[in-house]
C-alpha positions as CSV (number, residue, x, y, z in Angstrom):
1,X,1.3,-1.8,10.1
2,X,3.9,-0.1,7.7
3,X,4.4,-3.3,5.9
4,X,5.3,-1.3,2.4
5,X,8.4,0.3,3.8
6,X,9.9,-3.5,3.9
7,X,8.4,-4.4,0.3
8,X,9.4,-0.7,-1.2
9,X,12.0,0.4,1.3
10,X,12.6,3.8,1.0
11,X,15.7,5.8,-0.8
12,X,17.0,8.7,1.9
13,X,18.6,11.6,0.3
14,X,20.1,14.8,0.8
15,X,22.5,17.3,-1.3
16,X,25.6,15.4,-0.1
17,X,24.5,11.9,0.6
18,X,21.8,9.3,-0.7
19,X,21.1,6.0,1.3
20,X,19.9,3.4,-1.2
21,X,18.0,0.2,0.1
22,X,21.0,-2.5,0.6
23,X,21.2,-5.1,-2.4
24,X,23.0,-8.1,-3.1
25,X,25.2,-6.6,-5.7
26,X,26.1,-3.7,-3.2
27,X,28.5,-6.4,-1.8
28,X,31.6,-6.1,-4.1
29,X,31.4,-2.1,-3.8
30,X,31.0,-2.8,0.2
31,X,34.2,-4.7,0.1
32,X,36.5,-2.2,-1.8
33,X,36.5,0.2,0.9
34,X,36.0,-2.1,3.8
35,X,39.3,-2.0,5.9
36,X,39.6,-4.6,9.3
37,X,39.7,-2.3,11.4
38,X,36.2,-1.3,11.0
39,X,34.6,-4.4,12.8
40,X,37.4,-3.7,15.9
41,X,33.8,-3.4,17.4
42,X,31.5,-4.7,15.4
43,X,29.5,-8.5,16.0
44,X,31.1,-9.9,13.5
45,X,34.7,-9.7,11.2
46,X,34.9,-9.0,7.2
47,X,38.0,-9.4,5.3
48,X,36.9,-11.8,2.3
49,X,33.9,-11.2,-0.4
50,X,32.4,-14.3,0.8
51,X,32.1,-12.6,4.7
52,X,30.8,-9.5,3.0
53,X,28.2,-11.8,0.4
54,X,27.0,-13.3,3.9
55,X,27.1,-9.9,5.9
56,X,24.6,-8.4,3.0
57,X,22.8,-11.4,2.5
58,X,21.9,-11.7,6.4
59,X,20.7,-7.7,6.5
60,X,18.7,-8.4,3.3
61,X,17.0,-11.4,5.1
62,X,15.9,-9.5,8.5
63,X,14.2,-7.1,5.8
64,X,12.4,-9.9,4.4
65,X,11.3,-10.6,7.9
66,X,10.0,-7.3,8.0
67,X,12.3,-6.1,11.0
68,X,15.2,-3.8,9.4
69,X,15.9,-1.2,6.6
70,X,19.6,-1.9,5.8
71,X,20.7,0.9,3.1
72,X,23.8,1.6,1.5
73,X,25.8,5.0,2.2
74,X,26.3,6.7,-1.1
75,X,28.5,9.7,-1.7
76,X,26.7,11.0,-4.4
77,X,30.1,13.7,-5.6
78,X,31.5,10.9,-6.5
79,X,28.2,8.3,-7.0
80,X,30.3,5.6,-4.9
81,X,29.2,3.8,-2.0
82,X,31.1,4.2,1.1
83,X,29.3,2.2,3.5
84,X,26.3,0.6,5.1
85,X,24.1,1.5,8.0
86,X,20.2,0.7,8.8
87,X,17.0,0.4,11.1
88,X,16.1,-2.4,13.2
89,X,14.0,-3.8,15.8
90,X,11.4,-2.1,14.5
91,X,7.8,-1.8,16.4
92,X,5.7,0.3,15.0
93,X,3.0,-1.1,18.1
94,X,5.4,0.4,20.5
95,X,6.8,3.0,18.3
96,X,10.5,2.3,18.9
97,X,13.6,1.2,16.5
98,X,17.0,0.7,16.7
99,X,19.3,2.5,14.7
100,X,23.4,0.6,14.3
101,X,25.1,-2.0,12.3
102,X,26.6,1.4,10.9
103,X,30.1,2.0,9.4
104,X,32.2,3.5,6.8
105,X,35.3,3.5,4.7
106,X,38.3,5.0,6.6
107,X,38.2,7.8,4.1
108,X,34.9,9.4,5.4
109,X,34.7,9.0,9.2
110,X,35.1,11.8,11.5
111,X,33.3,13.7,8.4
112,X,30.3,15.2,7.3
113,X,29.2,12.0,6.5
114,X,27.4,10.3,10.1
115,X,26.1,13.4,10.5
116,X,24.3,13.8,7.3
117,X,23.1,10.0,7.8
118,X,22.5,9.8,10.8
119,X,20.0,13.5,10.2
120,X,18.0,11.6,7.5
121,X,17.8,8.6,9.3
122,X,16.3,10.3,12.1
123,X,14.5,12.9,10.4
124,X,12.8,9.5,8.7
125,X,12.2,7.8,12.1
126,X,10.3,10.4,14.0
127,X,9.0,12.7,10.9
128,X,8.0,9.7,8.4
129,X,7.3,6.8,10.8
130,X,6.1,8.5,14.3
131,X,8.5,6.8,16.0
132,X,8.4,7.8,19.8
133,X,11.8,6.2,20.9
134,X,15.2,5.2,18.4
135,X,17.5,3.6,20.5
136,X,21.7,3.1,19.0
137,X,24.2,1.1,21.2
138,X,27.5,0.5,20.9
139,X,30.7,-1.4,22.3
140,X,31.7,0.1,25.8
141,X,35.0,0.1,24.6
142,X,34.5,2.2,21.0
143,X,34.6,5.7,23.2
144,X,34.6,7.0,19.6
145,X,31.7,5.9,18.8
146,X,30.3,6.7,22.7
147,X,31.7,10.6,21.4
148,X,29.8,10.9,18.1
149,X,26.6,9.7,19.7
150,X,26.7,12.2,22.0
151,X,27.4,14.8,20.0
152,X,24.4,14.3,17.9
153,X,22.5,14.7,21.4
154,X,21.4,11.1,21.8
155,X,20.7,10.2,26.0
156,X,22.9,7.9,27.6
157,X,20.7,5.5,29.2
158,X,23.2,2.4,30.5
159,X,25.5,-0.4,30.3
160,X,23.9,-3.5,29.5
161,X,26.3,-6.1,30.8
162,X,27.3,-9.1,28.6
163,X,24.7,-8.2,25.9
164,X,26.5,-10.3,23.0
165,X,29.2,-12.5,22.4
166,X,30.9,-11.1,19.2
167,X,32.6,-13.4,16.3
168,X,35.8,-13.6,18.1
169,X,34.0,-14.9,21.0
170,X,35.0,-11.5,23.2
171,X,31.8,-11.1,25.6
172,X,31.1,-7.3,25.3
173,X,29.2,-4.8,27.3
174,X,26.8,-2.1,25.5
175,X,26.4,1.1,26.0
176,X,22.7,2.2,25.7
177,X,21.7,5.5,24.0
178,X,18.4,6.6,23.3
179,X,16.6,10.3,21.1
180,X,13.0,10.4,21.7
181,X,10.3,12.3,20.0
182,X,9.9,15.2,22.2
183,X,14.2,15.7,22.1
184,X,13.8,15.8,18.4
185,X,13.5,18.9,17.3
186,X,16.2,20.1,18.9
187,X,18.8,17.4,18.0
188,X,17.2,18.4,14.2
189,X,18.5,22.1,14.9
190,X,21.7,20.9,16.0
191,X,22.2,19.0,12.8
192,X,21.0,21.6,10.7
193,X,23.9,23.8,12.4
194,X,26.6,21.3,12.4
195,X,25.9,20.4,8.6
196,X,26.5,24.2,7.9
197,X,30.1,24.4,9.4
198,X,31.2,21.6,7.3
């Protein structure tokens, strides 16, 4: 097993973006360009430093457990972090992952920005750690995020009904989406094309 990618976790990088291993003191910088908005969707609700302290603190832990890879988003223009994102439910017996928990400040969606992460993350995924299957799921209501899932050329597998019971106590449905080995190198083509036109 891969244990060193949970001791070392790796730093993901690009010209435009670099996706640092999440920290405890990435929490104050998280919290300057969190808006409320951004967790419409989400399991749970930030608005105070403390949430945020505990939102890190609880990604940080399921690391320690040896089950995700939070990072921090970094635009590195402007060396500033704009947001979080990371790899869970990771199997490396069945060769699958989970790829979520992923947002950022107001300022940078509907930009180069997903696409760039979501390229390394993948590219890491398949290329670094053989995965065969990285599933990402969202709300059935967030047809936004449903859209930029798609575009990326992820599958569309489902609904699972009542899969989680978010903070507010709203029972939600999630839609299922799935990029597999073989679909891989495609979807890499398409990133390298979209990345151009930005």
């Amino acid at each position: 097993m891969k244990t060193n990618i949970f001791q070392s976790p790796p730093t993901l990088e690009n010209e435009r973006i670099k996706l640092i291993p999440l920290e405890a003191h990435h929490s104050a910088a998280l919290l300057e360009v969190n808006d409320p908005e951004i967790w419409r969707f989400m399991l749970t609700e930030i608005t105070t430093f403390e949430q945020m302290e505990q939102w890190v603190t609880a990604a940080i832990r399921l690391r320690d457990q040896q089950t995700a890879i939070p990072f921090a988003v970094v635009l590195k223009e402007q060396n500033k972090i704009i947001g979080s994102t990371r790899l869970f439910e990771i199997n490396f017996t069945q060769k699958s992952c989970e790829l979520g928990s992923t947002w950022y400040s107001k300022d940078h969606q509907r930009s180069f920005v997903n696409s760039n992460c979501k390229n390394l993350i993948l590219r890491y995924c398949f290329e670094t750690l053989g995965m065969m299957r990285v599933q990402i799921k969202t709300d059935e209501r967030n047809l936004r995020s449903q859209k930029a899932i798609e575009r990326i050329g992820a599958v569309k597998e489902g609904v699972l009904r009542k899969e989680r019971i978010l903070s507010g106590g709203y029972v939600r449905n999630a839609v299922v989406y799935s990029i597999i080995d073989e679909e891989w190198p495609t979807i890499k083509e398409g990133f390298a094309l979209r990345d151009s036109n930005y």
